[in-house]
N, C-alpha and C positions, 0 to 999 in steps of 0.2 A: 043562581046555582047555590045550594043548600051547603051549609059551611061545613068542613068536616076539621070535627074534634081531633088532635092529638093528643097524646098523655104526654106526658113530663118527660121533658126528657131525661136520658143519665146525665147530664152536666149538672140538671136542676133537681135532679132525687140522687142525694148519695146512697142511701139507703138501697136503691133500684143497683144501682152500680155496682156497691158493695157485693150484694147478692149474686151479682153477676161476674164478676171477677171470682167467687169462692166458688162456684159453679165450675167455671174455667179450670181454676187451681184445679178441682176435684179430679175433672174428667182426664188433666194432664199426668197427674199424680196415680191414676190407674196404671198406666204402662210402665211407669216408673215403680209400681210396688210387685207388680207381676214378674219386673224382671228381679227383681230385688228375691223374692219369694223363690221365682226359680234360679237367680244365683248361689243362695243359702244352701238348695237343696244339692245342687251342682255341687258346691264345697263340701258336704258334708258324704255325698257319695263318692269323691274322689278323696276324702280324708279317709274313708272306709276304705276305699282298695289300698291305699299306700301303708296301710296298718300293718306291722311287722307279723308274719306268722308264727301261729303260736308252736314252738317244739312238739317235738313227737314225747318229749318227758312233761311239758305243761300238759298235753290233753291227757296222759296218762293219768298225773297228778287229782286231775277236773275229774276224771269217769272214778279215778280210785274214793273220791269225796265224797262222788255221789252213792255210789255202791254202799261205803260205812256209814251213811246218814241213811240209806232207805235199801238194802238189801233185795227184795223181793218186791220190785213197784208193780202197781197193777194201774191197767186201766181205769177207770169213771163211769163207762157205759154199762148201765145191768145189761147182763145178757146167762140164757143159757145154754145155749150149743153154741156150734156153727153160724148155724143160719139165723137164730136173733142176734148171734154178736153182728152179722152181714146187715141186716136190717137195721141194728142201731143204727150203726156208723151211717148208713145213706140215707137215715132221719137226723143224723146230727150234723149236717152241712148249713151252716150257717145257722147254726143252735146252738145251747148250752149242751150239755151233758147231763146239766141237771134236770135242763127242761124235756129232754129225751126220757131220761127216767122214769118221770112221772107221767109220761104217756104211754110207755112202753110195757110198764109193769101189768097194767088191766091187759092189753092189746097183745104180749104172749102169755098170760094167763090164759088167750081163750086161741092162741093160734101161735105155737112151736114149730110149725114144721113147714113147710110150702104148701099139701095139701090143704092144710087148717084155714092156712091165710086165705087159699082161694077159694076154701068153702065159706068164708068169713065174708068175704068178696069186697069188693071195692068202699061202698057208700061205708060198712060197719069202717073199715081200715079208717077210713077218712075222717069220721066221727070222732074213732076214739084219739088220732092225733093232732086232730085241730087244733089243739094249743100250741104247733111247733109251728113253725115257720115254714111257709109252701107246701102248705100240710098237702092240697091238691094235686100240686105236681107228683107229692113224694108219695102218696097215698097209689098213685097210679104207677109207680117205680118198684115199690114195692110186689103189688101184683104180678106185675108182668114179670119182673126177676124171677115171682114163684112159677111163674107158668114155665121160664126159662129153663130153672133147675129141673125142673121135672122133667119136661119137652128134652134135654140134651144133656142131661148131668143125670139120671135114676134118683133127681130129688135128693141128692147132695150138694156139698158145696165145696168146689172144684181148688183144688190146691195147688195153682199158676198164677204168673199176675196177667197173665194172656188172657186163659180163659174166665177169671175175675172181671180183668175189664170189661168183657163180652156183655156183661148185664146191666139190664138199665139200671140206670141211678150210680152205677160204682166207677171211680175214675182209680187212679193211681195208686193217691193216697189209701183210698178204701180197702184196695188192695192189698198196698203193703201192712194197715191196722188188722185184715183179717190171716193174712199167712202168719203174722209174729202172734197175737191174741188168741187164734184158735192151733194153727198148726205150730208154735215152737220156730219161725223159719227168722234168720236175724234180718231183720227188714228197718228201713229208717223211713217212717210215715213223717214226711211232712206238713205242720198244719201251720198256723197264724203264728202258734207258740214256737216252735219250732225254728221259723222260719226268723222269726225275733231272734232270738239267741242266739242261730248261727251267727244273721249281720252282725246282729249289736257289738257282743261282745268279741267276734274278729276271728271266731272259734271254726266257722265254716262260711266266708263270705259269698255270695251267691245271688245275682237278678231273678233267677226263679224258684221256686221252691225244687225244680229238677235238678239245678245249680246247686244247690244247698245238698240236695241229699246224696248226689253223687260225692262231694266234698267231703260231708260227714264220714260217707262208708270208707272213704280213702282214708280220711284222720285217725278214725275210732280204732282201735286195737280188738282185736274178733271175739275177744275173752269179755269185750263190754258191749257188743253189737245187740244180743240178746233182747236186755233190758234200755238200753241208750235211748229209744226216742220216745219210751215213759220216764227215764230221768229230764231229756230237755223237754216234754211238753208241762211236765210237772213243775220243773225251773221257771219256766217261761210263765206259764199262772199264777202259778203263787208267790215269786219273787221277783223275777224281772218282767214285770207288770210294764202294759205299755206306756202308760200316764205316770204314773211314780212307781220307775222299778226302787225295788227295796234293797239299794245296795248295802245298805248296814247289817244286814244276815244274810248277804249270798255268800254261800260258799265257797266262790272262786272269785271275789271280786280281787284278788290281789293278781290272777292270771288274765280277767276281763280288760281287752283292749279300748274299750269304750271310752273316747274324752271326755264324757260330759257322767259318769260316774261319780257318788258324791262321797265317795270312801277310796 
């Protein structure tokens, strides 16, 4: 019978052993960081709710600061009616602002209106946004919204958040950015920024952005509702950044309930 080789064993390779005990440690020390990871998260969301509310005189305070720093905020998104400001916004889902811009600008140059777009027709739409992100889906959201407005609106664009939602590509949020951007209506669009600010700072805390914006509309005093959700997305970008907010120029960091603030 043909002899068969074993290898070393672990008594006689420490080296083998070693390797294999760190192995071990690794795969144990998984469960152990997962729960660690989501215990952190656990505290820090239960440190969020038990955060004392802020006064009906701090949020005043907060909207009056931001009102004498930027009076007159505007949107980010070029647009010019209506119905490109409706197009921005459902090309700017999971995009910049900026990067919409600069696809937008060639793409209502040659189509303002919904007829335009659908005489423009799909493959042109999709061309000229290619640089945005899901440019495919949104190329074909667009379209069909045009065909929508036409089809059930006389090729306007509908001033409800009912019949807003009805079209493709536009959720909620889209909604509430085109009634407060085009029509004047005090709306609170919640975005990424947004929805930052409320938690973080304890100003409007909330599990979903629907949480958040109902929150807000209760907080906010109606005389700042207007302007309010371009002062927090503006807040939220340019200062309280997700990676390093800049609490050493916020404006309210003296009212922000935030623990881990560095002012």
């Amino acid at each position: 019978m043909p002899k068969i080789t074993r290898g070393p064993s672990r008594k006689s390779n420490p080296v083998a052993a070693r390797g294999l005990r760190k192995t071990r440690d690794a795969v144990a020390a998984k469960p152990r960081q997962a729960k660690s990871v989501a215990a952190k998260s656990g505290q820090r969301a239960a440190a969020a709710k038990s955060v004392a509310r802020w006064s009906a005189a701090e949020v005043r305070e907060a909207f009056t600061r931001f009102k004498a720093a930027n009076p007159e905020p505007k949107g980010e998104l070029e647009h010019l009616n209506p119905f490109t400001l409706l197009v921005a916004v459902v090309l700017s889902a999971q995009a910049t602002d900026a990067g919409v811009n600069k696809a937008t600008r060639q793409l209502f140059a040659l189509a303002d209106t919904p007829r335009k777009m659908l005489d423009l027709g799909e493959d042109q739409v999709r061309e000229l946004i290619k640089t945005i992100g899901l440019y495919r889906n949104k190329a074909r959201n667009v379209i069909a919204l045009s065909e929508k407005l036409i089809a059930d609106f006389g090729g306007e664009v509908p001033r409800s958040r009912e019949e807003l939602e009805t079209l493709p590509g536009a959720g909620r949020k889209t909604a509430n950015v085109v009634l407060n951007m085009a029509f004047g209506q005090p709306t609170m669009a919640v975005d990424t920024h947004v929805f930052r600010v409320g938690n973080r700072t304890g100003l409007a805390p909330g599990d979903t952005p629907l949480a958040v914006e109902l929150e807000l509309e209760r907080v906010i005093p109606a005389e700042f509702m207007l302007h309010a959700h371009h002062w927090l997305i503006l807040h939220g970008r340019y200062t309280c950044l997700a990676r390093k907010p800049r609490c050493e120029v916020c404006l309210i960091n003296d009212l922000c309930r935030w623990p881990e603030k560095t002012v």
